[in-house]
C-alpha positions as a Markdown table, in Angstrom:
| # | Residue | x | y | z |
|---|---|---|---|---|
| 1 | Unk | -33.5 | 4.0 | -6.7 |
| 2 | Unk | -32.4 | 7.5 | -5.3 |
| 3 | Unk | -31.8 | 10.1 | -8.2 |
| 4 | Unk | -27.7 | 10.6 | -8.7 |
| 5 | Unk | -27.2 | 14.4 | -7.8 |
| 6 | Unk | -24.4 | 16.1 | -10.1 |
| 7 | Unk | -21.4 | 16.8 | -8.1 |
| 8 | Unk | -20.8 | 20.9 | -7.4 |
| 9 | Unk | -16.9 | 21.9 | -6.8 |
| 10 | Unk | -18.1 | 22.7 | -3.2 |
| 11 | Unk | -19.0 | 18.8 | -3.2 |
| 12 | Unk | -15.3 | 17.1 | -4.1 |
| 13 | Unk | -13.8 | 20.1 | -2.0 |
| 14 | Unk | -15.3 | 18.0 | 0.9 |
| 15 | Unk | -14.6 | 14.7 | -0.7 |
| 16 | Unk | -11.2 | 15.8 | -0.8 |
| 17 | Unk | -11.5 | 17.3 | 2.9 |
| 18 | Unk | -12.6 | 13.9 | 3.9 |
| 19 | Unk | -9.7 | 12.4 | 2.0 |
| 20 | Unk | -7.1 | 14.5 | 3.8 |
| 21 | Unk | -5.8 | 15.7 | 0.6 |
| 22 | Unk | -5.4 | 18.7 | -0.7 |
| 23 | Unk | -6.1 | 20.1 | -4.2 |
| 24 | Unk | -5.3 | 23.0 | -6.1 |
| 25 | Unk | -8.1 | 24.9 | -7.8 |
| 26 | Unk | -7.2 | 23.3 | -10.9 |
| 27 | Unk | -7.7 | 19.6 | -9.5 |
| 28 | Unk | -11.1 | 20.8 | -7.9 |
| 29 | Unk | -12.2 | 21.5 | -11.6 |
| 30 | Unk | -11.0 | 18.7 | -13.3 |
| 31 | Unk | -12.0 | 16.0 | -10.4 |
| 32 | Unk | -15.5 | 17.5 | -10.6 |
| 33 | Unk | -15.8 | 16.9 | -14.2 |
| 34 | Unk | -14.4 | 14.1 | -13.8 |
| 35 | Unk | -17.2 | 12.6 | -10.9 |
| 36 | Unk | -19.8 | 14.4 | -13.1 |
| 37 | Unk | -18.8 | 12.2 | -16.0 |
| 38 | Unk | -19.0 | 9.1 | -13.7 |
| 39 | Unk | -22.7 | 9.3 | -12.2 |
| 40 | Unk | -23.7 | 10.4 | -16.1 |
| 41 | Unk | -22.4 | 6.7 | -17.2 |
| 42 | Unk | -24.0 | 5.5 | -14.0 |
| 43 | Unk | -27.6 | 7.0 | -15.1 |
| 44 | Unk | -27.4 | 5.0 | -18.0 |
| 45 | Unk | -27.3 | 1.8 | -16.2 |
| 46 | Unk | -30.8 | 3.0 | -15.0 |
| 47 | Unk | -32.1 | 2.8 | -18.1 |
| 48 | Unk | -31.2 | -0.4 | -18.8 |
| 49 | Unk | -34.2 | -3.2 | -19.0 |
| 50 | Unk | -33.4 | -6.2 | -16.3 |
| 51 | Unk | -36.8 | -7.2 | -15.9 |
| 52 | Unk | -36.1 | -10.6 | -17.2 |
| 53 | Unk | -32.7 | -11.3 | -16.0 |
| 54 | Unk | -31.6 | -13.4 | -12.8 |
| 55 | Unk | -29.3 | -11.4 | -10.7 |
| 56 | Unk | -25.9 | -13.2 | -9.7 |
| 57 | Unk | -23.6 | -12.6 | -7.8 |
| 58 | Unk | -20.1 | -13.7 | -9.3 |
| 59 | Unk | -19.4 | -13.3 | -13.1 |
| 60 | Unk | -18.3 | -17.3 | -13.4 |
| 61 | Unk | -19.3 | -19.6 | -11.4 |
| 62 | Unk | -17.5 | -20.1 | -8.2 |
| 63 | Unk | -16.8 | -23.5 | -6.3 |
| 64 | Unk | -14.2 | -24.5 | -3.8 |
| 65 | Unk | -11.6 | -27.2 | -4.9 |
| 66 | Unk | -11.1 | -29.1 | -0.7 |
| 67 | Unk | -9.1 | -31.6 | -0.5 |
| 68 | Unk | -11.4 | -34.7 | 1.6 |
| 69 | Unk | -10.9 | -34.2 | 5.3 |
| 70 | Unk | -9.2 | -37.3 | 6.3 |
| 71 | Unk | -8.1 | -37.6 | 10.0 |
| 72 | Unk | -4.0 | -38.2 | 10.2 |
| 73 | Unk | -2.0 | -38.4 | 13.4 |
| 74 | Unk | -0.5 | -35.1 | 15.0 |
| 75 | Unk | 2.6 | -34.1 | 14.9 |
| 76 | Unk | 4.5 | -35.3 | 18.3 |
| 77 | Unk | 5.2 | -32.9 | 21.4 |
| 78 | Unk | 8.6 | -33.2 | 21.0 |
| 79 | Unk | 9.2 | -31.9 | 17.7 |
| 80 | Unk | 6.7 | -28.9 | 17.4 |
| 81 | Unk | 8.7 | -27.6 | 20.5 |
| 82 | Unk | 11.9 | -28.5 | 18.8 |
| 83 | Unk | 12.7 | -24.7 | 17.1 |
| 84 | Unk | 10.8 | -23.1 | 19.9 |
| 85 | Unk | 13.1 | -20.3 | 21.6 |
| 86 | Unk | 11.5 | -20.9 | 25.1 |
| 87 | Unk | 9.5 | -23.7 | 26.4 |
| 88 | Unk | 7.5 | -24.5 | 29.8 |
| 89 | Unk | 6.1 | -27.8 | 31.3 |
| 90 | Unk | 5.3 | -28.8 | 27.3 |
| 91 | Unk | 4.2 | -25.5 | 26.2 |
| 92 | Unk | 5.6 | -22.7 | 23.9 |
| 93 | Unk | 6.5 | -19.7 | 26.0 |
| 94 | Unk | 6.0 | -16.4 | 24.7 |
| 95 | Unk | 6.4 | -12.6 | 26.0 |
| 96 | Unk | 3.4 | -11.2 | 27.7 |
| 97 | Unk | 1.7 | -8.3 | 25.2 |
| 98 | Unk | -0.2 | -5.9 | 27.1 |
């Protein structure tokens, strides 16, 4: 795993260039400390022993709830087209988008 660097103030000036927002000195400061005291709780996690753990990938376990796919008649011509504003040979009609 690649060594976390400690942020410099010349660091979230960029962040913050790349952002497109602008901070005073005083918010350079702070938001350094601030990312600094971040990627120190995140070099913690690499001392954590997972050796013997399974990864995963969701925190519960995930399933899908589908209804059973039973094949039902469609809805007649007639009455999809009913609320249509325009209509042509069957079809709905709508403005070109270019």
């Amino acid at each position: 795993m690649e060594r976390l660097k400690i942020v410099s103030k010349e660091r979230t000036e960029r962040l913050a260039w790349l952002a497109k927002i602008e901070l005073t000195e005083e918010e350079k400061v702070k938001f350094t400390e601030q990312l600094n005291k971040i990627l120190d709780s995140a070099k913690l996690l690499e001392e954590v022993d997972v050796g013997g753990i399974d990864p995963t990938f969701h925190a519960i376990e995930v399933t899908n709830d589908l209804r059973d796919d039973v094949e039902e008649d469609s809805m007649d011509r007639k009455d999809a087209l009913a609320n249509a504003a325009k209509t042509k040979d069957g079809y709905f009609v709508a403005p070109k988008i270019v």
